[in-house]
N, C-alpha and C positions, 0 to 999 in steps of 0.2 A: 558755547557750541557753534555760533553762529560768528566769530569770529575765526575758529577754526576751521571754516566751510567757508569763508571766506578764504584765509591762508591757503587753502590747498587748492583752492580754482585759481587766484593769482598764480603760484608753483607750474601748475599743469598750462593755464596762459603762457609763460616765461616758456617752457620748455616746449610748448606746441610753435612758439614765436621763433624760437633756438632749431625747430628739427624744420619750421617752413623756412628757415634762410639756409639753412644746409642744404636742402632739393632744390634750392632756386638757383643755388650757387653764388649765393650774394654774402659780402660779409658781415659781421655779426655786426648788430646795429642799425643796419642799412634800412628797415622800414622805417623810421623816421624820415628816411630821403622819401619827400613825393615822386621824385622823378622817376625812382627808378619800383617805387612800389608797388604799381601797376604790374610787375610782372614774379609778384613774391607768390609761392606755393599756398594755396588753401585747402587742395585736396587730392587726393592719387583717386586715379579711375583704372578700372581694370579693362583693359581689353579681351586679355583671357588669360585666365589663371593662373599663368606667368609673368603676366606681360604688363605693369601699369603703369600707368604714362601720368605724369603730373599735370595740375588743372591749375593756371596762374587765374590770381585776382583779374584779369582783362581777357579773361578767357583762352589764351593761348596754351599751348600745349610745348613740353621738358623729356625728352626721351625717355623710356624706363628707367627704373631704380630697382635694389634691388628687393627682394617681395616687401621681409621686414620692415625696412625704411618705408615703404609706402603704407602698411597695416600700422604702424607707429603711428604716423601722420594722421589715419583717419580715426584711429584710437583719440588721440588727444583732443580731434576735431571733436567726436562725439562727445566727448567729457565735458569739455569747457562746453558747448550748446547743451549740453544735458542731455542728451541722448543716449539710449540704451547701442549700446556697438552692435553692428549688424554680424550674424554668426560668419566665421574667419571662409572665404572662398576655400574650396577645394575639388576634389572628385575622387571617384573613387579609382583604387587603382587594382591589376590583373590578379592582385590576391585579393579582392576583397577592403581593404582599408581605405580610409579616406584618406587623404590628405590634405593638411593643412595649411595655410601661407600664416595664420598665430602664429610668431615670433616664443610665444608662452607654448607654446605644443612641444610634444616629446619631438627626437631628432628623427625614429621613424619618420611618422607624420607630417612634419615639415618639411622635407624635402621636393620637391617638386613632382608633377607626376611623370613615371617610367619612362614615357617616350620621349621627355628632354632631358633626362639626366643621366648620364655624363654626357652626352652627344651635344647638349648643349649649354656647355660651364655658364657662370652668371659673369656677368661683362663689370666690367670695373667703376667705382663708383670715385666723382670726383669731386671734393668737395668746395665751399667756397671759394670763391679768388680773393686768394692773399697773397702779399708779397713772395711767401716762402714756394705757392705752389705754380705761382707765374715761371719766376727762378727751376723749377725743375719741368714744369714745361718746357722753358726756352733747353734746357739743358739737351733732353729727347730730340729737339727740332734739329739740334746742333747734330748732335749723335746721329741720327735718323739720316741727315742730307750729307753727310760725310763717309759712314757705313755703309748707306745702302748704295750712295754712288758707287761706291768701290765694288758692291755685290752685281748690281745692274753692269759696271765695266766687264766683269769675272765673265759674265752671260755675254756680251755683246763680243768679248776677244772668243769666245767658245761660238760664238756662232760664224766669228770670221774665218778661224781654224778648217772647223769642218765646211765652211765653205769653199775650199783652196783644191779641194778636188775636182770638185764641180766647175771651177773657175779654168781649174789646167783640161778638162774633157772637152769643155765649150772650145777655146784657143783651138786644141786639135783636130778635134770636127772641121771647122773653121779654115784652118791650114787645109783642109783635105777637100775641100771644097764641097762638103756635105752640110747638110742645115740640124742644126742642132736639137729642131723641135721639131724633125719629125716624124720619130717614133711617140709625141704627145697622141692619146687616146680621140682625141679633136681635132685633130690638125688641120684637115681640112676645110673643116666646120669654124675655126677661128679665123683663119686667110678668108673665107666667105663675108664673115660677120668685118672684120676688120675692112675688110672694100668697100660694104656696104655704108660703113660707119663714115668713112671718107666721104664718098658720096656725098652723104646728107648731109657732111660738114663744108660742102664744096657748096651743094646747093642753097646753103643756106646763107654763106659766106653771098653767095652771088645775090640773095634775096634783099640781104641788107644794103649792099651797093646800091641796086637800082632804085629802093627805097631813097636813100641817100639824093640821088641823081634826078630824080623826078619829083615833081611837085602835084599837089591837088590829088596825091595814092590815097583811093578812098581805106577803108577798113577791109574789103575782101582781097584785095590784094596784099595787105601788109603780112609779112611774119608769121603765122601763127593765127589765121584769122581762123574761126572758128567753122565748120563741114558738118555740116547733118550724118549722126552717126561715126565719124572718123575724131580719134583722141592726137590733135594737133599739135605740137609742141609748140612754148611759147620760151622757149631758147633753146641755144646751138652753135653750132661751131666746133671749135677743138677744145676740148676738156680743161679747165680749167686746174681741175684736181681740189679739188675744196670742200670745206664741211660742215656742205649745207644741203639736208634733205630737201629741202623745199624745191633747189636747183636743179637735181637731177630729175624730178617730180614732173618739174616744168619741161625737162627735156624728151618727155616721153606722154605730155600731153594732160597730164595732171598736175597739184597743188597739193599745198601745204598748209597747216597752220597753224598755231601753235596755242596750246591751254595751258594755264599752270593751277596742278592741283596739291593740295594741302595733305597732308597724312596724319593719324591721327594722333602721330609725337611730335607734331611742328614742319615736316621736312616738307621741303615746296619740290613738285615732281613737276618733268615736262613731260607732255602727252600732246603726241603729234596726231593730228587727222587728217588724214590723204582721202585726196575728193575730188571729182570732177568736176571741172569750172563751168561745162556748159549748165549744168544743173544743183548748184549753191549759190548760196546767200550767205555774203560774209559778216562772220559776227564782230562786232566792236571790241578792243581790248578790254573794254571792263568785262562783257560778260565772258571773256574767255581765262578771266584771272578766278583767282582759287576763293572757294568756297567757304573756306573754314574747315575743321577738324570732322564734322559729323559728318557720318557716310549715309547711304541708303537713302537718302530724304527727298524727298520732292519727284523722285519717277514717276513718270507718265506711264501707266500699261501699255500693252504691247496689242491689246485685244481692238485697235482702232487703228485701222492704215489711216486716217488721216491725221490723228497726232503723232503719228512715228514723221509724217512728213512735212508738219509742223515745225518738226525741232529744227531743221537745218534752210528753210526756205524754200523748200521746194514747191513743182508745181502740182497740184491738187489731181491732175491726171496720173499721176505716175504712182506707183506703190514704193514704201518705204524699203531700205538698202537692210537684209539683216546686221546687225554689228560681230564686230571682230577684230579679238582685242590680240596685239602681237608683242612679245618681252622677250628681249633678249640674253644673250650669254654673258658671262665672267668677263670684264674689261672691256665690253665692248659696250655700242649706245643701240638705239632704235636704228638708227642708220644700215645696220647692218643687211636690214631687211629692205634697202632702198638703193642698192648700190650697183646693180648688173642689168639695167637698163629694164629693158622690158619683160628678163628675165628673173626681174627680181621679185619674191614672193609677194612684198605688200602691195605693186602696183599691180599684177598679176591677178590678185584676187581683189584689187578693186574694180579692175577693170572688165574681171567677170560679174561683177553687181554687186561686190560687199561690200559696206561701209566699215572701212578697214581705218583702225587705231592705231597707232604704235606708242607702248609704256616705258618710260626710262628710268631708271631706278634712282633712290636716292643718289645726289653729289652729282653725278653724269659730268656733263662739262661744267655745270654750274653751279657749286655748292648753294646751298642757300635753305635756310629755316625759319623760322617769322621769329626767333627771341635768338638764336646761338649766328654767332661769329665764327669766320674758319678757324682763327686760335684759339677756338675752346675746345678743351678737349672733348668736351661730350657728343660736340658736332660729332664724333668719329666711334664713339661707342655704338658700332651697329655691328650684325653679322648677318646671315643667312636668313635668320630666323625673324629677325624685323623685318627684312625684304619681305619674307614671307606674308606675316598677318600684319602689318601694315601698309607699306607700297603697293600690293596686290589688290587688296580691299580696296584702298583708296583709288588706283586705276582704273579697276572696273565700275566702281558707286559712281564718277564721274561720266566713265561712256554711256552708261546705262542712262543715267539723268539726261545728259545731251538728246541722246536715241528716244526714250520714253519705253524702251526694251526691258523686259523682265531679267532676260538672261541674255548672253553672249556667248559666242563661241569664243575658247583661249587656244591662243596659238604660242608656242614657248620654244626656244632653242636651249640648251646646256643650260648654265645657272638658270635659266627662268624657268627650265621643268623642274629645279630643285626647289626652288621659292613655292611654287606650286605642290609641290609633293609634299614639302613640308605644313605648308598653310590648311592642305584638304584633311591634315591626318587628325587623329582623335587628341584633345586635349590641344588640338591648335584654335582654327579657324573653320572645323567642319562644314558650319551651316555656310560657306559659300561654296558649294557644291550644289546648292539649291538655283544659283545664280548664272550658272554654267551648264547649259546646254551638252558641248562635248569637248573635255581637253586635248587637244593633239599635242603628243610632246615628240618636236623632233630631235635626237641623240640624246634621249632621258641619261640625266647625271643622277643615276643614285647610288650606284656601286660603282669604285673605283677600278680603272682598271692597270694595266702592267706599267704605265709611263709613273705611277705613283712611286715607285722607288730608285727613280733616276738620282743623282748624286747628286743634284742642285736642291732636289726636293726633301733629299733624306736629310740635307742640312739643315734646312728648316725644318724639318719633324723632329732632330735629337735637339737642339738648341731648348732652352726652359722658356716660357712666358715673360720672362721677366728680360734676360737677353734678346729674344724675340722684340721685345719694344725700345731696347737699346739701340738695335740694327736699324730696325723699322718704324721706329717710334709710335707713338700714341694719335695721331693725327692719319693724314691721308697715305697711300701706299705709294712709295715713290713718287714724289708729286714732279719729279726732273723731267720722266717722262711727258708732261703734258704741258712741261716747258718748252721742251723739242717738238711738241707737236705744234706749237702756234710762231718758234723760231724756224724751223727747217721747211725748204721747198718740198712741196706736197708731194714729187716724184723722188727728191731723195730720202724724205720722210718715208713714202710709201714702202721704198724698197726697204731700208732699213728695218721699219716695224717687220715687214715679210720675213727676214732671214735671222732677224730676233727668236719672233714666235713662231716658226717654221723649228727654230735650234731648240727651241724650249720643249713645246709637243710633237714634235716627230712629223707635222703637217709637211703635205707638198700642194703645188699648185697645176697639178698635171690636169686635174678636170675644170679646172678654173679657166677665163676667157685668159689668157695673159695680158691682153691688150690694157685689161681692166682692175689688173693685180693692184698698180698702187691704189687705185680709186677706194679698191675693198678696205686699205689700213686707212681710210680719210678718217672714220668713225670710230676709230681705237686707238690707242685704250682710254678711259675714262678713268675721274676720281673713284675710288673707292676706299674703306679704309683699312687702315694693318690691320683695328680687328674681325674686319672678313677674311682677310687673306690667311691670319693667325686661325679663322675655322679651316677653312680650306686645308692650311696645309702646316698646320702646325701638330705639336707633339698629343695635346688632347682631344684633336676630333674627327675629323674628315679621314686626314692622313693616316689615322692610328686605326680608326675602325673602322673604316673600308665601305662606308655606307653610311648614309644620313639619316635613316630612321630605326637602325637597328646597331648594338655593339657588335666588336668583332666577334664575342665568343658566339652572341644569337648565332650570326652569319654561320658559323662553324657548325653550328649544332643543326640548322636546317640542313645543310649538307651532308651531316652525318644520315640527318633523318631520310634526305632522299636519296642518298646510295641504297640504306636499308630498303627503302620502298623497292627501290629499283632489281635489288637481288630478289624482294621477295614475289614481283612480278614476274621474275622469271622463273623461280622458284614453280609459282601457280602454273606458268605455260606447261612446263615440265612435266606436271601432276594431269594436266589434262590428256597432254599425248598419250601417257602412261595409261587415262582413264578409255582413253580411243581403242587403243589396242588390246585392252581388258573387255571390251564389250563384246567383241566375236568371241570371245573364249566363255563369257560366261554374263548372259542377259537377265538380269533382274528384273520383275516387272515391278514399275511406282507405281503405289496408289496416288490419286488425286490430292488426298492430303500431305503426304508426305512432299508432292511435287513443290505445292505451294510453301510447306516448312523452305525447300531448299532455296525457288526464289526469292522469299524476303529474303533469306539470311544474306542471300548473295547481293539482295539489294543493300540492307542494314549496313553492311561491310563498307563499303565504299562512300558512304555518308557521313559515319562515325569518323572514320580516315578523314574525311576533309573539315568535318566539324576540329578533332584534333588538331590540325593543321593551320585553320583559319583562328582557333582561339588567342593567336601573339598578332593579329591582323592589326595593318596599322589606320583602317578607313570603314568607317561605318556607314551604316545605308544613304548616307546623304551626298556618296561619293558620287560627282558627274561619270558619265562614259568614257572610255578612257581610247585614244588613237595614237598609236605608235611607231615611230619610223627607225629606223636601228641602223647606225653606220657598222658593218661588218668588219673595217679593219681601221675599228677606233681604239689607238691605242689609251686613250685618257680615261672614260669611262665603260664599263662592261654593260651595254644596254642588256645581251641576252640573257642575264641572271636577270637583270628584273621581268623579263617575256618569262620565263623560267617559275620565279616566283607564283605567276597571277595563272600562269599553263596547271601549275602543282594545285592549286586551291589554298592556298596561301591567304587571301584576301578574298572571301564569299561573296563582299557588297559589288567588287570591281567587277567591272562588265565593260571589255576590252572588245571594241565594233570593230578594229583595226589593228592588224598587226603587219611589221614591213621589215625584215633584215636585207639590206641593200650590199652584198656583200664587200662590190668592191671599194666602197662609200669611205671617206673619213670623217673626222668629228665637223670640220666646216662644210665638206664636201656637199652635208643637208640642205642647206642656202644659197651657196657657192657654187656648185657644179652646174655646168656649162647645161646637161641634162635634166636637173633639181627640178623642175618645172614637170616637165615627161614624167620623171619617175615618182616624185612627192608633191607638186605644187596641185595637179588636177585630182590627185586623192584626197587631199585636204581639202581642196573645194569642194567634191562629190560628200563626202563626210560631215563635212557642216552642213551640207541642204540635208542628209540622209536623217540627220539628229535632231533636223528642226523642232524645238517645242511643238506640241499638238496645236495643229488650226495654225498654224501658220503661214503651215505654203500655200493659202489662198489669199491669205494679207501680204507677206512680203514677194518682193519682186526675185523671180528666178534668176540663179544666177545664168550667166552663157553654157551653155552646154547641158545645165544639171535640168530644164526642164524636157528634155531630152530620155534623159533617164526615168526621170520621171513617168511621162506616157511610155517608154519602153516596160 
């Protein structure tokens, strides 16, 4: 008996030994190497019910697997320790059932739960490195820089084409001796800003000279010296065109600095903190380098203005800056929000008093994971949904640690309100809605809008997953492009990126500075990998169901439901005028009881209706507040079905303090317009102060204007 209890714990040794070098990616044998042992699989940890990320012997952190492979794993773990298995994670789901991640559970109940499946296929799993699967990597790589060059040429002659009109209107203007730009909506307003600009690049020009020329220039005379009250720049000149947030930061009198934080499947993020220099304390590269995998830990409360003022070095007079964390869109970086001088969102509301972040999503410009290399494929097993409950989490657990802040205000453009919509909904990352103050999402991406069946797109939506990675391979999306970004001059870079993706989404640059057009592509695009773009816009997700938290038929059937509503509202009007003009003909008296039968019912009516309605709701009580800016002629995604959604009672927990359709707005137009400031920037500020956690506007420092509002 005891030899065969012996035999089977060997067996189960052997094969827990065989399934930890297949999630490590290591091949078979390879724990005998010391060297590389240190990072063999010992256990899967769940993030969330989908989501589990591998736990190496050195503590480092393996992207997801997929569920079974990591329930395998901790099966065997427990067996060989002799431990009873802990019961299989699940939840329950809109019928009633559980669900299960057991590998052993019927095919119901293993399935994932409702709200990512099929919206969100399982990502591919790649096993050890061997000869055989190097050799069909490199194959991909090959494929991949060959096809999709050809795909990106197909894009780049389609944008030169329809260029050619625009190019023969400019010429003839020109000839006619009329100025091209000036039916632009700004015109005036840019020849201003553009003198202006000159100017201070004249005077600045002149500052360095006499600098130069003179000896014994104390500090108040040099460059950039610092002014009680006034945000000084500490460079200048004529634009360089470069891509470096820090730079333009400094040219409008603020700084930069840079954090790198960990997530918790390995992936090292950069997180940028925009700050005023007269009032920081710069921190040392070690303490700005990453943490480790575990989020939440070490915050300081928020209930003490002098440890919020602690974190950053400030002076003990002053009250601490609220935080406020900023993510941006699809192929772009944090830059985005750094790029239009003074009118740029993140200096704009630092400069009103926030202590303002910026998050950049996995890969950005600089791929990097603490165990995976850019040739592995796993580096690039990511999509939407990782963004979501890992880079998010991991963004905010850092600002908030820095801060000593409970919660933050988010601030998200395009993909970064999807990350976020995705991360807050049930069966994701709910409980960080506890941590968020108020979301403002500017040009919310959650339903698709008419640019989705353009004929570049519909290519990638019929092609199969399998062709898809032929084209595009298994690693980064087009990485050519970000070979041209560090080959090509930053102005014929700029323009080219512009008349790319101007051809791609139907964008123009008419509310934009022009002056500053190529500066905005300095920050674009970025690594990201084929399998996000494969969410986006391939034949199983985004592209096909028209929405990221619900399938196309859901989408169908609420539509159906709100026509009905809609006729039967009128329906009601109808009956009432009917009932108006019945009462002179013939007056019933109500008794007292009977009055009250008729207003409950009439109350009960309109309850049950939303209860109805809110039961497919994808955000439970722990959802933040929600602030919304809507571009009106954005062709990429349809903000006003989601305003639509949360107007119908769709979502009970959502409590939207904010709503904005900006009609003449496009999808960049949010950031970008010459206006954005005027129309979105000071609502967003007034909105953060309006949402502050309780008891805090007496601890943090008001921002400019909002104490204002305040006493009004």
């Amino acid at each position: 008996m005891v030899s065969k209890s012996t035999s089977s714990k060997a067996a189960t040794a052997i094969e827990y030994s065989e399934q930890a070098e297949r999630l490590s990616g290591q091949p078979h044998g390879s724990q005998s190497d010391v060297s590389i042992c240190s990072s063999t699989a010992v256990a899967a940890r769940f993030i969330t019910p989908q989501d589990p990320v591998i736990v190496t012997s050195d503590g480092n952190r393996l992207p997801s697997v997929p569920l079974e492979e990591a329930e395998k794993l901790n099966k065997l773990k427990n067996e060989l320790e002799g431990r009873e298995a802990p019961p299989s994670r699940g939840e329950t789901g809109d019928d009633g059932v559980t669900q299960s991640t057991d590998p052993s559970a019927t095919l119901r109940t293993a399935i994932p739960p409702s709200r990512t499946n099929p919206l969100f296929p399982p990502l591919p799993l790649y096993g050890p490195s061997t000869w055989m699967r190097d050799v069909q990597c490199m194959a991909f790589r090959v494929s991949a820089a060959i096809l999709s060059l050809a795909f990106l040429g197909i894009v780049v002659l389609g944008a030169a084409f329809t260029s050619l009109p625009l190019m023969f209107k400019y010429i003839a203007l020109r000839l006619a001796f009329r100025d091209p730009n000036a039916g632009r909506p700004f015109f005036e307003e840019e020849k201003r800003r553009r003198a202006a600009r000159r100017k201070t690049a004249e005077e600045w020009s002149r500052q360095l000279r006499r600098r130069r020329s003179q000896s014994g220039l104390g500090p108040d005379n040099e460059p950039g010296a610092a002014q009680e009250g006034v945000f000084v720049p500490t460079e200048g000149g004529k634009d360089p065109l470069v891509c470096d947030v820090g730079y333009y930061a400094r040219r409008v009198g603020l700084d930069v600095e840079e954090y790198r934080v960990q997530t918790e499947d390995g992936f090292i993020l950069q997180l940028w903190h925009v700050y005023d220099p007269r009032e920081h304390t710069h921190r040392t590269a070690e303490e700005r380098d990453h943490r480790g995998p575990d989020l939440f830990s070490g915050e300081r409360p928020a209930a003490s203005a002098a440890n919020g003022r602690a974190q950053h070095g400030r002076s003990s007079t002053r009250k601490p800056k609220y935080p406020v964390l900023l993510v941006h869109g699809l192929l772009q970086s944090a830059g985005a929000y750094c790029s239009n001088d003074d009118d740029s969102l993140a200096f704009f509301l630092c400069k009103s008093g926030y202590d303002v972040w910026l998050g950049n999503n996995r890969c950005g410009f600089k791929p990097e994971h603490t165990l995976l290399k850019y040739s592995d494929p796993r580096m690039w097993a990511w999509n939407i949904r990782q963004m979501g409950v890992m880079d998010l989490p991991a963004l905010m657990s850092r600002v908030l640690r820095e801060t000593g802040f409970e919660k933050l205000a988010l601030v998200c453009h395009s993909q970064g309100t999807t990350e976020t919509f995705v991360a807050l909904a049930k069966g994701q990352r709910p409980d960080l809605g506890n941590r968020i103050s108020v979301f403002c999402a500017l040009a919310p991406a959650v339903y698709a809008g008419p640019l989705i069946g353009k004929a570049y797109f519909k290519f990638m939506r019929v092609i199969s997953p399998g062709l898809f990675r032929v084209i595009f391979g298994i690693h980064a999306f087009i990485p050519f492009m970000m070979s041209m970004h560090s080959l090509l001059p930053g102005r014929i870079y700029g323009a080219l990126g512009y008349r790319v993706f101007s051809f791609l989404f139907n964008w123009t640059d008419e509310r934009w500075d022009q002056e500053l057009r190529d500066r905005l592509f300095q920050f674009a695009p970025v690594y990201v990998s084929a399998e996000s773009m494969r969410w986006w816009l391939g034949r199983e997700c985004f592209a096909k169901q028209k929405c990221i938290l619900a399938t196309r038929d859901e989408v169908r059937h609420e539509e159906v439901e709100d026509r009905k509503a809609e006729e039967q509202e009128d329906d009601d009007d109808d009956d009432d005028d009917d009932d108006d003009d019945d009462k002179g003909d013939a007056e019933t008296p109500d008794t007292s009881e009977s009055k009250n039968e008729k207003v409950l019912a009439e109350n009960e009516q309109p309850l049950k209706h939303k209860r109805q309605r809110g039961a497919r709701a994808w955000y439970d009580e722990q959802v933040p507040p929600f602030a919304l800016w809507v571009a009106g002629n954005d062709e990429l995604v349809d903000g006003r079905r989601l305003l639509r959604r949360f107007e119908k009672g769709r979502e009970p927990h959502v409590r939207v303090v904010h709503s904005k359709v900006i009609e003449e707005y496009e999808h960049l137009d949010v950031i970008w317009a010459m206006d954005s400031i005027e129309k979105i920037g000071k609502e967003v500020r007034s909105v953060i102060w309006k949402t502050l956690p309780a008891g805090l506007e007496d601890v943090c420092r008001a921002p400019e204007g909002c104490h204002l509002e305040q006493e009004s």
